[in-house]
OpenMM code with the backbone's topology and positions (N, CA, C; nanometers):
from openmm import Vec3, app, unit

residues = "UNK UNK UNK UNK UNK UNK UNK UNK UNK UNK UNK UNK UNK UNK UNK UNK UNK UNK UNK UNK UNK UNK UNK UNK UNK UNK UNK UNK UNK UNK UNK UNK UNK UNK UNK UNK UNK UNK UNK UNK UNK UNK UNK UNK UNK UNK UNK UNK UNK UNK UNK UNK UNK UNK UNK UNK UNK UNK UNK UNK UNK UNK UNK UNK UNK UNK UNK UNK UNK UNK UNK UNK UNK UNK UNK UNK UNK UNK UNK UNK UNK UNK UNK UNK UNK UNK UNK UNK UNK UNK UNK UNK UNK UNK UNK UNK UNK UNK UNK UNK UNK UNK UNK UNK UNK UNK UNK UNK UNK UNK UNK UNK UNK UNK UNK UNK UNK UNK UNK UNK UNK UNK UNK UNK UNK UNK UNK UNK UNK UNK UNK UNK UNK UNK UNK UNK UNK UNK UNK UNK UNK UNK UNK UNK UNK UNK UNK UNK UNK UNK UNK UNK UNK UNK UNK UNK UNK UNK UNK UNK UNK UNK".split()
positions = [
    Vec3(-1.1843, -6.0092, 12.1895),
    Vec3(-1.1171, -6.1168, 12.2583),
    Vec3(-1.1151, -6.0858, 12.4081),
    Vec3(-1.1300, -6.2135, 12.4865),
    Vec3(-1.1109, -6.1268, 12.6293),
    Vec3(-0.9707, -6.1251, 12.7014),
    Vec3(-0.9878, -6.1332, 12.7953),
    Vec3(-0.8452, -6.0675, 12.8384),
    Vec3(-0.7577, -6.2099, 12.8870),
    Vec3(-0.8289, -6.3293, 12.9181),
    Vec3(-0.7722, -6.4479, 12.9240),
    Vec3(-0.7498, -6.4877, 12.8110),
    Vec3(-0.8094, -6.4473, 12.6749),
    Vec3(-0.7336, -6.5072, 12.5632),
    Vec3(-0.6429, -6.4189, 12.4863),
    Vec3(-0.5993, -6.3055, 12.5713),
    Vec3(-0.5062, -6.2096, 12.5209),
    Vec3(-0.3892, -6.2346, 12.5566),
    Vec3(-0.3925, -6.3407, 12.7014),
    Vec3(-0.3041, -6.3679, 12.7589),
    Vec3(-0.2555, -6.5071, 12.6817),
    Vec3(-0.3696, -6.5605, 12.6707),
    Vec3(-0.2798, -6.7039, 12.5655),
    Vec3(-0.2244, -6.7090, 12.4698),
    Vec3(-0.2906, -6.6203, 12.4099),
    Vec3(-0.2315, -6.5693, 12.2937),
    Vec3(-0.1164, -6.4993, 12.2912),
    Vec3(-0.0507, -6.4092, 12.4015),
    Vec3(0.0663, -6.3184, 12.4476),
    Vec3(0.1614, -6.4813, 12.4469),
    Vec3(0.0903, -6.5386, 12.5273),
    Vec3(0.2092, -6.7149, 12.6129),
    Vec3(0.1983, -6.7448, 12.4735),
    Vec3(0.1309, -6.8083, 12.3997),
    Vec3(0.1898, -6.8508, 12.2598),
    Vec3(0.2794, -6.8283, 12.1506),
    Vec3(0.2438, -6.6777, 12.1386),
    Vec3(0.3223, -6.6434, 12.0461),
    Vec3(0.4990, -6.6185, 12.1033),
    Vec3(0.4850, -6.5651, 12.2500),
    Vec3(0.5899, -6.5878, 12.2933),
    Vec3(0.6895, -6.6933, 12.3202),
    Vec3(0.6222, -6.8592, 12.3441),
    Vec3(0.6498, -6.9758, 12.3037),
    Vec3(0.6962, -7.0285, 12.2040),
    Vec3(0.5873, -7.0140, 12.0786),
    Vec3(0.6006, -7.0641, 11.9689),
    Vec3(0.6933, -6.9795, 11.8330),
    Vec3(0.6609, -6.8354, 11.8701),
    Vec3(0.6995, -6.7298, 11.7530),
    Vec3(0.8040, -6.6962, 11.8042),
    Vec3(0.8717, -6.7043, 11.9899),
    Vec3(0.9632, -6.6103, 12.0325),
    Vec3(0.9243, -6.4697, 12.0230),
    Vec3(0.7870, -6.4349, 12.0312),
    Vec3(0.7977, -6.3032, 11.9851),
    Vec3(0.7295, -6.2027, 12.1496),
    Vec3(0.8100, -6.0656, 12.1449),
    Vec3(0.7824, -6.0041, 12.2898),
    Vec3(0.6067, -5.9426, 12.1913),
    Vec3(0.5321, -5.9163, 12.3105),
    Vec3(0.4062, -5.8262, 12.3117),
    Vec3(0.4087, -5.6923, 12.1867),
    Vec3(0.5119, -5.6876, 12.1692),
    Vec3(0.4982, -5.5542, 12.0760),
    Vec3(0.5630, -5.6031, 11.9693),
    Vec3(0.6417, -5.7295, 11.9378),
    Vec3(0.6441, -5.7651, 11.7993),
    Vec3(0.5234, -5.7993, 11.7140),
    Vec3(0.4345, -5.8500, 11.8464),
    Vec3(0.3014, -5.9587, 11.8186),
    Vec3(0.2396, -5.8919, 11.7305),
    Vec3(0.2434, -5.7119, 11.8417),
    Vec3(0.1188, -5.6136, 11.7877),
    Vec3(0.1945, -5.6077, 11.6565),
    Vec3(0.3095, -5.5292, 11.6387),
    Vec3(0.3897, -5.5089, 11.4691),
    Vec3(0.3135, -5.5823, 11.3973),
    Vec3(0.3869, -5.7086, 11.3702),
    Vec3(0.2658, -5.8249, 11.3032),
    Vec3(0.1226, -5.8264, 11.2690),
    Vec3(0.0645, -5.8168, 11.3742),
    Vec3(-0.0770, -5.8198, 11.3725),
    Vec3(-0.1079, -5.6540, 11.3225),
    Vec3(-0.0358, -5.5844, 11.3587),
    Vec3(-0.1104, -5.4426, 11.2818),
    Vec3(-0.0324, -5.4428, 11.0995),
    Vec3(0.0764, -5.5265, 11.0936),
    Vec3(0.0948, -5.5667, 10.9393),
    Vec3(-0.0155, -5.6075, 10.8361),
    Vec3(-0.0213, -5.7683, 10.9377),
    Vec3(-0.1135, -5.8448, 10.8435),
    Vec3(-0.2626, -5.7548, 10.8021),
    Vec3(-0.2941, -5.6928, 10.9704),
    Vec3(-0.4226, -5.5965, 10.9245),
    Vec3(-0.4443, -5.4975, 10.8023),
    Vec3(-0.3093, -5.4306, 10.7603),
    Vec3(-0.2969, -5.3532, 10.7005),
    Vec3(-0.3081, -5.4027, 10.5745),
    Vec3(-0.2355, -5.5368, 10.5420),
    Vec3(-0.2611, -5.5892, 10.4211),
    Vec3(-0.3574, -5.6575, 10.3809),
    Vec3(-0.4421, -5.7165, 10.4687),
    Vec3(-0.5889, -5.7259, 10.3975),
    Vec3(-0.6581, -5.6086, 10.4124),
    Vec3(-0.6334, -5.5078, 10.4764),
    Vec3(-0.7124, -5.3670, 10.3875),
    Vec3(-0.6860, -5.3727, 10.3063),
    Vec3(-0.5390, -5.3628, 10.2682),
    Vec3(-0.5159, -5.3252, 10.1035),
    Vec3(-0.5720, -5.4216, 9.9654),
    Vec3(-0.5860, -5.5031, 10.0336),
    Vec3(-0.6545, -5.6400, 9.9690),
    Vec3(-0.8053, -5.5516, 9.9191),
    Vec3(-0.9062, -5.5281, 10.0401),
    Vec3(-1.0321, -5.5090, 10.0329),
    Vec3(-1.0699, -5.3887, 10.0111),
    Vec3(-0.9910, -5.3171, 10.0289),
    Vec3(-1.0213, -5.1193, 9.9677),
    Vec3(-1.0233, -5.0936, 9.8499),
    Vec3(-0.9169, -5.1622, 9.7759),
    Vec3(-0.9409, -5.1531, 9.6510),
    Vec3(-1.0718, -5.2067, 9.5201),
    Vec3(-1.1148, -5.3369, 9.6037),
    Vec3(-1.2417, -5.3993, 9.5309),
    Vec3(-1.3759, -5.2727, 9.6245),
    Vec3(-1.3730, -5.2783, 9.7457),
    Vec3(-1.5361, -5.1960, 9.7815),
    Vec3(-1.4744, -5.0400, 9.7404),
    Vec3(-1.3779, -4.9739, 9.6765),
    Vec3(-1.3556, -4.8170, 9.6563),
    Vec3(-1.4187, -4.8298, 9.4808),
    Vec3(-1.3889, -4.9595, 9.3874),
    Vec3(-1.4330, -4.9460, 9.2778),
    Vec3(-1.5702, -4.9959, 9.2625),
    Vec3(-1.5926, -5.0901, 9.3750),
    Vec3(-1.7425, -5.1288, 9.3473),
    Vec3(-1.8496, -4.9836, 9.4090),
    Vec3(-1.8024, -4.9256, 9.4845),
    Vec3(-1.8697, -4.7910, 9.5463),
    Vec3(-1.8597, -4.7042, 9.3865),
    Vec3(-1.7641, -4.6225, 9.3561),
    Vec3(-1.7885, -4.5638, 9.2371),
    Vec3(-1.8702, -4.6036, 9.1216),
    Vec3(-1.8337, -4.7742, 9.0631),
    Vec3(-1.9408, -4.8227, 9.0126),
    Vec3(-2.1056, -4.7820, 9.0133),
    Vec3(-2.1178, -4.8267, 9.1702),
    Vec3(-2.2667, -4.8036, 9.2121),
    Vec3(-2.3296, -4.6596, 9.1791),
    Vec3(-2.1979, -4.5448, 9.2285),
    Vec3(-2.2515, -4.4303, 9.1960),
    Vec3(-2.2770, -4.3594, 9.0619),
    Vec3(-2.2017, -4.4415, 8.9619),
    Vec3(-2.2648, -4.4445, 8.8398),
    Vec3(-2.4190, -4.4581, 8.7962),
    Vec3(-2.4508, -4.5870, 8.8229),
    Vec3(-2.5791, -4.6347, 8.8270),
    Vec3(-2.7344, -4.5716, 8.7792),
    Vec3(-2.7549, -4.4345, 8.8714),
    Vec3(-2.8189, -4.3892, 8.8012),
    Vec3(-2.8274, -4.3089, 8.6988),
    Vec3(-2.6795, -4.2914, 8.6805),
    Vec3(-2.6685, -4.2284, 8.5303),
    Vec3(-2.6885, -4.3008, 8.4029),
    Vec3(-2.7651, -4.4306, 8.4308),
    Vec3(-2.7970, -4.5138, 8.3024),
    Vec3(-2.9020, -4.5245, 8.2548),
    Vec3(-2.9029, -4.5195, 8.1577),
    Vec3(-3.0653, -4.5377, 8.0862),
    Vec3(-3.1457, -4.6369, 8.1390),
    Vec3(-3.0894, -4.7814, 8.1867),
    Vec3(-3.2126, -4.8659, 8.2291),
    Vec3(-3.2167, -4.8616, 8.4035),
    Vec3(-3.1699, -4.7418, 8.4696),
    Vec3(-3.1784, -4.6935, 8.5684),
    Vec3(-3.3325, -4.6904, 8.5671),
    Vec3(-3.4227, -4.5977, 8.5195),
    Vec3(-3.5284, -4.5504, 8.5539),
    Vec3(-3.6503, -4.7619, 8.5534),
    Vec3(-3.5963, -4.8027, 8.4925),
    Vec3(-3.6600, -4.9261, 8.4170),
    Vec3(-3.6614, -5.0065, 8.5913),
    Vec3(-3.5990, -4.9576, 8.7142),
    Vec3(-3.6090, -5.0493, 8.8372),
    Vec3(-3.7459, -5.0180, 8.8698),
    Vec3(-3.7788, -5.1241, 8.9330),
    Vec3(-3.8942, -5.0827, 9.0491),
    Vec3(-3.8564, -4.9780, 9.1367),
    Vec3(-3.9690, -4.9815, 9.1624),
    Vec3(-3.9749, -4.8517, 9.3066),
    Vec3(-3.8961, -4.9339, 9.4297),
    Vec3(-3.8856, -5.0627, 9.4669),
    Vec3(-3.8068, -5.1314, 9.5574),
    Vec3(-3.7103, -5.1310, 9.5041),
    Vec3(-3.6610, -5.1639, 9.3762),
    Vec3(-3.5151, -5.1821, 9.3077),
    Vec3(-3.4466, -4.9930, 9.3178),
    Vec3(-3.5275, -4.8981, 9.3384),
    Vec3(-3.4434, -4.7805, 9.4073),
    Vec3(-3.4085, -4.7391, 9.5036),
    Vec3(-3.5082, -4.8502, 9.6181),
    Vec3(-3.4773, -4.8089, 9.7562),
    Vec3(-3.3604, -4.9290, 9.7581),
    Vec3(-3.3637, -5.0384, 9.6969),
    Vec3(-3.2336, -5.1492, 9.7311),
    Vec3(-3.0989, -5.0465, 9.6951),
    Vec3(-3.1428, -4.9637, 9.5516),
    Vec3(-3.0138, -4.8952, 9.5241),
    Vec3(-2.9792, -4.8035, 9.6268),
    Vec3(-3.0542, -4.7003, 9.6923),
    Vec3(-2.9642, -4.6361, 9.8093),
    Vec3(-2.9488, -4.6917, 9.8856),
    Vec3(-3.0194, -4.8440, 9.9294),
    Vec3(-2.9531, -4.8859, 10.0624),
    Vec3(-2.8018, -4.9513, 10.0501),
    Vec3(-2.7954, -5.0190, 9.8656),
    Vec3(-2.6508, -5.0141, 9.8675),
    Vec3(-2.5740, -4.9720, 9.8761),
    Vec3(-2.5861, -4.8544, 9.7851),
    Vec3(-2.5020, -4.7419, 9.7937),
    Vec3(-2.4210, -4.6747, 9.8987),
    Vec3(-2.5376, -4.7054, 9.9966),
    Vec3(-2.5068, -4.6261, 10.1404),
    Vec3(-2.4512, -4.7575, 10.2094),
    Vec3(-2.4735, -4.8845, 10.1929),
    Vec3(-2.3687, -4.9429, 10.2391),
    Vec3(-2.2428, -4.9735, 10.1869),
    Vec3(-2.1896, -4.9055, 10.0620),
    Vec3(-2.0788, -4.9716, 10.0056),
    Vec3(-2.0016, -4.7919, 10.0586),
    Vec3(-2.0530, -4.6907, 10.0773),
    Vec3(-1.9967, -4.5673, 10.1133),
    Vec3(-1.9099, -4.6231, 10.2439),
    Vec3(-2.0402, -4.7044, 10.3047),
    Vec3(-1.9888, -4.7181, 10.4768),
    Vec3(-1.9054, -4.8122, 10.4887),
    Vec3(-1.8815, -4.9130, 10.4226),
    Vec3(-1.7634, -5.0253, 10.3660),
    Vec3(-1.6544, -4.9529, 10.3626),
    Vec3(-1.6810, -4.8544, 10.2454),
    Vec3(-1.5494, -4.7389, 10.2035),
    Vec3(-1.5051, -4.6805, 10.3459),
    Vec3(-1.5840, -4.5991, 10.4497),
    Vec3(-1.5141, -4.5090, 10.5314),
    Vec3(-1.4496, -4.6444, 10.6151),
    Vec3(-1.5246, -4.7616, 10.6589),
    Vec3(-1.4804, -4.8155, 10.7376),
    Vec3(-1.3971, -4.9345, 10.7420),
    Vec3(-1.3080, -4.9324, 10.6123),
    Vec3(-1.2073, -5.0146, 10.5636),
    Vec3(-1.0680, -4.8953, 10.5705),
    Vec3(-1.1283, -4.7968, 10.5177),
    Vec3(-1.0436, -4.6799, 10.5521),
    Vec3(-0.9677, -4.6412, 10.6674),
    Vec3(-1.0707, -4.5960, 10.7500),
    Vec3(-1.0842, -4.5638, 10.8586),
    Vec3(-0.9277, -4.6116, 10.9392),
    Vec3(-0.9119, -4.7165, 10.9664),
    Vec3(-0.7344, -4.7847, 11.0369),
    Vec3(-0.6438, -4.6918, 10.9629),
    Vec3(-0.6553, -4.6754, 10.9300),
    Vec3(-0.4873, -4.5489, 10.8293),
    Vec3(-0.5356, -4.4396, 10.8753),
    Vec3(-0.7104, -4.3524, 10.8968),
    Vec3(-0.6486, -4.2450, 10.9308),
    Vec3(-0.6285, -4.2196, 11.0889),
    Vec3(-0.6516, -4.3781, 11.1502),
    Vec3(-0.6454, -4.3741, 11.2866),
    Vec3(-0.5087, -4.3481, 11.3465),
    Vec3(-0.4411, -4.4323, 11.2488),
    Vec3(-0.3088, -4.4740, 11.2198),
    Vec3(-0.2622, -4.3169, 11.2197),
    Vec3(-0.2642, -4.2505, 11.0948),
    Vec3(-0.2070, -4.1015, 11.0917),
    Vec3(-0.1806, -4.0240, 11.2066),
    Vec3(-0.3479, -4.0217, 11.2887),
    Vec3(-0.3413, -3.9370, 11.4049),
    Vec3(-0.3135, -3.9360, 11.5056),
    Vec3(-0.2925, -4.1309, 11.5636),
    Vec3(-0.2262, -4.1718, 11.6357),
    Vec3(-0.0519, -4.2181, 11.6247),
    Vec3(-0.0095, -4.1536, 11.5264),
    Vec3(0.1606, -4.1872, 11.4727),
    Vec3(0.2573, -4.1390, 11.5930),
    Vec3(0.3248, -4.2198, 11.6375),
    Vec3(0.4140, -4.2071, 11.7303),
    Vec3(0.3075, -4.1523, 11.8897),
    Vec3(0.2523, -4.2273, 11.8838),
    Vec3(0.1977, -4.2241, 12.0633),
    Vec3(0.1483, -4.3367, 12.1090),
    Vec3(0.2560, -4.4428, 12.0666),
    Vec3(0.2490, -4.5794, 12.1682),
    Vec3(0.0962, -4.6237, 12.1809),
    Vec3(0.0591, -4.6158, 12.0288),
    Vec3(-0.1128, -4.6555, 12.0674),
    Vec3(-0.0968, -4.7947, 11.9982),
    Vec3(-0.0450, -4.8481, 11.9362),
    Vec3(-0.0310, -5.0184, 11.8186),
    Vec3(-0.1256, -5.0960, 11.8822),
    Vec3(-0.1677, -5.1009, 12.0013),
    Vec3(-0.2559, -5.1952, 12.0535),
    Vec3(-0.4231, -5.1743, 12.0551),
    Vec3(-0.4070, -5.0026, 12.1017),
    Vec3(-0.5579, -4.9373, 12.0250),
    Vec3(-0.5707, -5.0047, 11.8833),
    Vec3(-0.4650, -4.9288, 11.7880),
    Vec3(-0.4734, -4.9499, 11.6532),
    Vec3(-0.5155, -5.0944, 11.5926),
    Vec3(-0.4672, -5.1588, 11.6761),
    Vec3(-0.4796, -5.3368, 11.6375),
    Vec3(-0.6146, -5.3571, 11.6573),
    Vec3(-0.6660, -5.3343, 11.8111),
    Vec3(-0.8148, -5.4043, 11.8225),
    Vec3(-0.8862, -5.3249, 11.7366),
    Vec3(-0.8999, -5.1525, 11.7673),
    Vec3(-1.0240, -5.0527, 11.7183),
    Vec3(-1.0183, -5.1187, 11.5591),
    Vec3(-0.8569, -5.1213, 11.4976),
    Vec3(-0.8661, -5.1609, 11.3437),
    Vec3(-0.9229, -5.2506, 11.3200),
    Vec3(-0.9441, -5.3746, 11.4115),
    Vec3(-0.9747, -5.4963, 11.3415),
    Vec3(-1.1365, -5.4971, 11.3541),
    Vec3(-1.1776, -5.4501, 11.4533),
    Vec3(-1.3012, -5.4433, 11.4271),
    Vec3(-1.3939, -5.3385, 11.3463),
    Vec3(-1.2704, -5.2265, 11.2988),
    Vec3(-1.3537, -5.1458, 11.1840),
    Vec3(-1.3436, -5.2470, 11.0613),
    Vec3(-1.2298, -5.3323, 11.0295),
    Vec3(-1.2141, -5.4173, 10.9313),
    Vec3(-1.3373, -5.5458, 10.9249),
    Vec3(-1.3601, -5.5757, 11.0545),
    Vec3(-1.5036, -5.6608, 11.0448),
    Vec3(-1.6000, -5.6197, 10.9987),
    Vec3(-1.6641, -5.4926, 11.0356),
    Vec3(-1.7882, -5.3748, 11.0621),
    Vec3(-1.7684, -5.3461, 10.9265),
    Vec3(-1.6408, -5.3137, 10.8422),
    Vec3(-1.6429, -5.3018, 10.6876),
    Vec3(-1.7064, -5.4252, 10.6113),
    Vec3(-1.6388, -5.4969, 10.6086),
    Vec3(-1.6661, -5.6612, 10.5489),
    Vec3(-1.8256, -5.6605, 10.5989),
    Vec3(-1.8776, -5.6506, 10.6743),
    Vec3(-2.0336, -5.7000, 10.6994),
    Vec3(-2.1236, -5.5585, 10.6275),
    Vec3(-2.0263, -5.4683, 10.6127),
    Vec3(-2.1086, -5.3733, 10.4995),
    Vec3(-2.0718, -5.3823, 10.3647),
    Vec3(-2.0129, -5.4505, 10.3323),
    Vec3(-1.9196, -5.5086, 10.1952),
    Vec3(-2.0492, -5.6153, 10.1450),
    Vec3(-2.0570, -5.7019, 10.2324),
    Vec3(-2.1253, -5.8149, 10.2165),
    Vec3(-2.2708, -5.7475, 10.2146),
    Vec3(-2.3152, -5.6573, 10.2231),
    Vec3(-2.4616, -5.5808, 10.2210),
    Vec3(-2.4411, -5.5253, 10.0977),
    Vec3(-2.3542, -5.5022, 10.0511),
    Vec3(-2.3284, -5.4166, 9.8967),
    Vec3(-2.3644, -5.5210, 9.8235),
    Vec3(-2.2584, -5.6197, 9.8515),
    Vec3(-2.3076, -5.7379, 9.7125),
    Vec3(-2.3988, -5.8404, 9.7280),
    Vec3(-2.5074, -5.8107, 9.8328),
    Vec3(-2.6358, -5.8696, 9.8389),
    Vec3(-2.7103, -5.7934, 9.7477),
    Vec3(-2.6847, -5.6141, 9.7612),
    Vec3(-2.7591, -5.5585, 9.7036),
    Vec3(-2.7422, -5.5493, 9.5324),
    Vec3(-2.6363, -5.5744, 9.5212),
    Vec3(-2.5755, -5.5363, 9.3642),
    Vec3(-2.6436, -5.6378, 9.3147),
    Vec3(-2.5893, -5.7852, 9.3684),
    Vec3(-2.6611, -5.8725, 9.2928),
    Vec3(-2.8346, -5.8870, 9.2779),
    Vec3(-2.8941, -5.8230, 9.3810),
    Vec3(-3.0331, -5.7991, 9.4010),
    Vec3(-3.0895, -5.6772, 9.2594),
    Vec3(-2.9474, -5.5827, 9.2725),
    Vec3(-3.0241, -5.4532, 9.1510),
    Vec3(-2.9613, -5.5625, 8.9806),
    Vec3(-2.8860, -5.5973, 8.9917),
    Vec3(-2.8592, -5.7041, 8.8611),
    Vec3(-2.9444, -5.7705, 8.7823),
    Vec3(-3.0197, -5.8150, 8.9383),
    Vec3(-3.1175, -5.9963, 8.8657),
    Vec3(-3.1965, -5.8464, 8.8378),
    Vec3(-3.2900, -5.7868, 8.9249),
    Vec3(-3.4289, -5.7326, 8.8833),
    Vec3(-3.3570, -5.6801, 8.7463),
    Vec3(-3.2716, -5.6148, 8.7043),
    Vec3(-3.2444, -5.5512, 8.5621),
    Vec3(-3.2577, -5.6608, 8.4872),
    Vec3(-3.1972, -5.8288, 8.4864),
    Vec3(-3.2037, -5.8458, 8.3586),
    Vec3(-3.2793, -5.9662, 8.4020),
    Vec3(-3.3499, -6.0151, 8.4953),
    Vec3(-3.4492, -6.0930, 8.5016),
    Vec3(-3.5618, -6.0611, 8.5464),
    Vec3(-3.5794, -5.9593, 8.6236),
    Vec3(-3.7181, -5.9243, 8.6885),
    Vec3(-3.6948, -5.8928, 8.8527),
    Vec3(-3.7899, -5.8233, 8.9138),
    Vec3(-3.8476, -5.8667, 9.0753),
    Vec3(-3.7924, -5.9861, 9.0963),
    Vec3(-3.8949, -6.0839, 9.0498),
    Vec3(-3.9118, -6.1592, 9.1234),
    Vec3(-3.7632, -6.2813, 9.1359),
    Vec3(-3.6628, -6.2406, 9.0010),
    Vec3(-3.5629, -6.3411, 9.0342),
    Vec3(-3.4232, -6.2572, 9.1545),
    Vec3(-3.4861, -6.1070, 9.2015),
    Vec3(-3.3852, -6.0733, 9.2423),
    Vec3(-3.3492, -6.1040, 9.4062),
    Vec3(-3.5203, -6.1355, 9.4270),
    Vec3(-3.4549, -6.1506, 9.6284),
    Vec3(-3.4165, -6.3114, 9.5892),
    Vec3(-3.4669, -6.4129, 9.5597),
    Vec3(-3.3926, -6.5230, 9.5432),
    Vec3(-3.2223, -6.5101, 9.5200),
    Vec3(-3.1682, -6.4407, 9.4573),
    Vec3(-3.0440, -6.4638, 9.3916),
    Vec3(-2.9887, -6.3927, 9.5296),
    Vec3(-3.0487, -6.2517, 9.5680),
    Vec3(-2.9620, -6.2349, 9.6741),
    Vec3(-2.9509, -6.3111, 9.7938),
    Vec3(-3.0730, -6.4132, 9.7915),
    Vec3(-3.0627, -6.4781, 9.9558),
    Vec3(-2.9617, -6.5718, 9.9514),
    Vec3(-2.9174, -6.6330, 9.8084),
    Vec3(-2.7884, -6.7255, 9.7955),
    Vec3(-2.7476, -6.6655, 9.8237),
    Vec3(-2.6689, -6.5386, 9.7941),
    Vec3(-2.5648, -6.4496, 9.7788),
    Vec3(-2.5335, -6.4720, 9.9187),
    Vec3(-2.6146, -6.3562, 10.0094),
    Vec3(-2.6094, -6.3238, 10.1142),
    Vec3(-2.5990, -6.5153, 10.1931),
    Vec3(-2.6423, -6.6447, 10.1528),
    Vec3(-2.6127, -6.6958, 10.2613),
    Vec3(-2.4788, -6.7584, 10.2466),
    Vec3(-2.4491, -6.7470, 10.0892),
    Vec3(-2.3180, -6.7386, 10.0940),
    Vec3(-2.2020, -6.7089, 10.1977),
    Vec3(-2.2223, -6.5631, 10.1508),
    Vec3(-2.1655, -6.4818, 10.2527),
    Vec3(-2.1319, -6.4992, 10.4062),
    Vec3(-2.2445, -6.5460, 10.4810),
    Vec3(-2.2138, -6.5634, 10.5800),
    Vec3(-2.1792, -6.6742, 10.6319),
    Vec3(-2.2055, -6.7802, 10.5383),
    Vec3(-2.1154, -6.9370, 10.5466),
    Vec3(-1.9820, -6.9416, 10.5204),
    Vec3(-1.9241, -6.8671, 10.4242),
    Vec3(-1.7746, -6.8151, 10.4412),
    Vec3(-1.6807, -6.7389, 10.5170),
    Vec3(-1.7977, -6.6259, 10.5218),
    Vec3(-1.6865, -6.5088, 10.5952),
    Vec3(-1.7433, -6.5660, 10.7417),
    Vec3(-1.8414, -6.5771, 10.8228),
    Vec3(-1.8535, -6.5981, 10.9459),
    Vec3(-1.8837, -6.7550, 10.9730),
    Vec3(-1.9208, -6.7965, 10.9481),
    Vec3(-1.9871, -7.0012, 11.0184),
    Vec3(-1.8622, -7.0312, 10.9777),
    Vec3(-1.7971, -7.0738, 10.8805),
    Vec3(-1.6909, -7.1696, 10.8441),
    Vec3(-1.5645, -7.1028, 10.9564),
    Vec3(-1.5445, -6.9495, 10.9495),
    Vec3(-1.4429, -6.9235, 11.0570),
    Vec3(-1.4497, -6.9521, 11.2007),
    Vec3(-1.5926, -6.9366, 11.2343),
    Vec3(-1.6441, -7.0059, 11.3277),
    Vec3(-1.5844, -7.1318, 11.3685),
    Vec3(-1.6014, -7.2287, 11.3092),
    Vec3(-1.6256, -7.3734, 11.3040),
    Vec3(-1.5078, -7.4136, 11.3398),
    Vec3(-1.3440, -7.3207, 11.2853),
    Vec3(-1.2397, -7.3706, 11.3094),
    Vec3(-1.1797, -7.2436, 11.3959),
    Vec3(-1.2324, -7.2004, 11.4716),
    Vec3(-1.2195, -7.1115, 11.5400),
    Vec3(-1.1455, -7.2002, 11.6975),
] * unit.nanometer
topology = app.Topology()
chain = topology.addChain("A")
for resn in residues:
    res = topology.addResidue(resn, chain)
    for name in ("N", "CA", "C"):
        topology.addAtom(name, app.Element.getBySymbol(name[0]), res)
C-alpha cells in the first residue's frame, strides 16, 4: 500500500471505526492471524499428505513429468508451510518491541506469497490426480481450470472490488 493510502486508511478508520493507529494495527494483526489459522491447517495436512505420496504403490506408475510435477509440488506446499508460518515466528522474536506495524505489513505479505504457493500445490495435486486416474494427457487440462480458477478468485475478483 502506499503511503497516501496508509493515510486514508489511518483518516477512515479513525472516522468511521473511532479507532487511534495502533488499535487499527491490533485489529489488522488479529484478523491476519486468523486467517492463518484458517490456512495452516489445510496447506500443513495437504504438505504431509504429499509427502506420503511416494510411499505408494501407484507412485512408480507416474510419468517421468508426473515426478518432476511431484517435487515441484511438494516443494511448493513446504514453501506455503514455512510461509504461512512464518508471522508467529516473526511475532515471537519481535514480542514486546513496538514492531505491530512491521508485523502487519511483512505478515501480510508472507500470507499472500503463502496463498500463491498454496495455489501452486493444488494446481499440482490436481495435475498428479488426473495423470493417476486418467492419464497425461487429462492432467494439464484439469490443472489449467484449477489454476484459472484460482486466480479468478483469489486475485481478479479481489481486484475488481478493490
Amino acid at each position: 500500500m502506499a503511503a497516501h493510502e496508509d493515510d486514508d486508511q489511518t483518516a477512515w478508520n479513525s472516522k468511521v471505526r473511532n479507532e487511534t493507529p495502533t488499535q487499527q494495527l491490533d485489529r489488522n494483526w488479529l484478523e491476519l492471524l486468523q486467517e492463518l489459522r484458517v490456512v495452516q491447517t489445510g496447506v500443513q495436512l495437504l504438505t504431509g499428505f504429499l509427502l506420503t505420496v511416494p510411499f505408494q504403490s501407484r507412485f512408480d506408475d507416474l510419468s517421468t513429468t508426473g515426478h518432476v510435477v511431484y517435487l515441484f509440488t511438494v516443494s511448493a506446499s513446504i514453501m506455503a508451510t514455512i510461509l504461512l508460518v512464518a508471522p508467529v515466528g516473526m511475532h515471537r522474536l519481535l514480542f514486546r518491541r513496538r514492531a505491530l506495524g512491521v508485523l502487519v505489513r511483512v505478515g501480510n505479505r508472507l500470507a499472500i506469497s503463502g496463498l500463491i504457493m498454496l495455489g501452486v500445490t493444488l494446481v499440482g495435486a490436481v495435475a498428479l490426480t488426473f495423470e493417476i486416474v486418467l492419464g497425461l494427457s487429462a492432467a494439464a487440462p484439469a490443472a489449467a481450470v484449477v489454476g484459472l480458477i484460482l486466480v479468478g478468485l483469489w486475485f481478479v475478483l479481489p481486484r475488481a472490488y478493490r
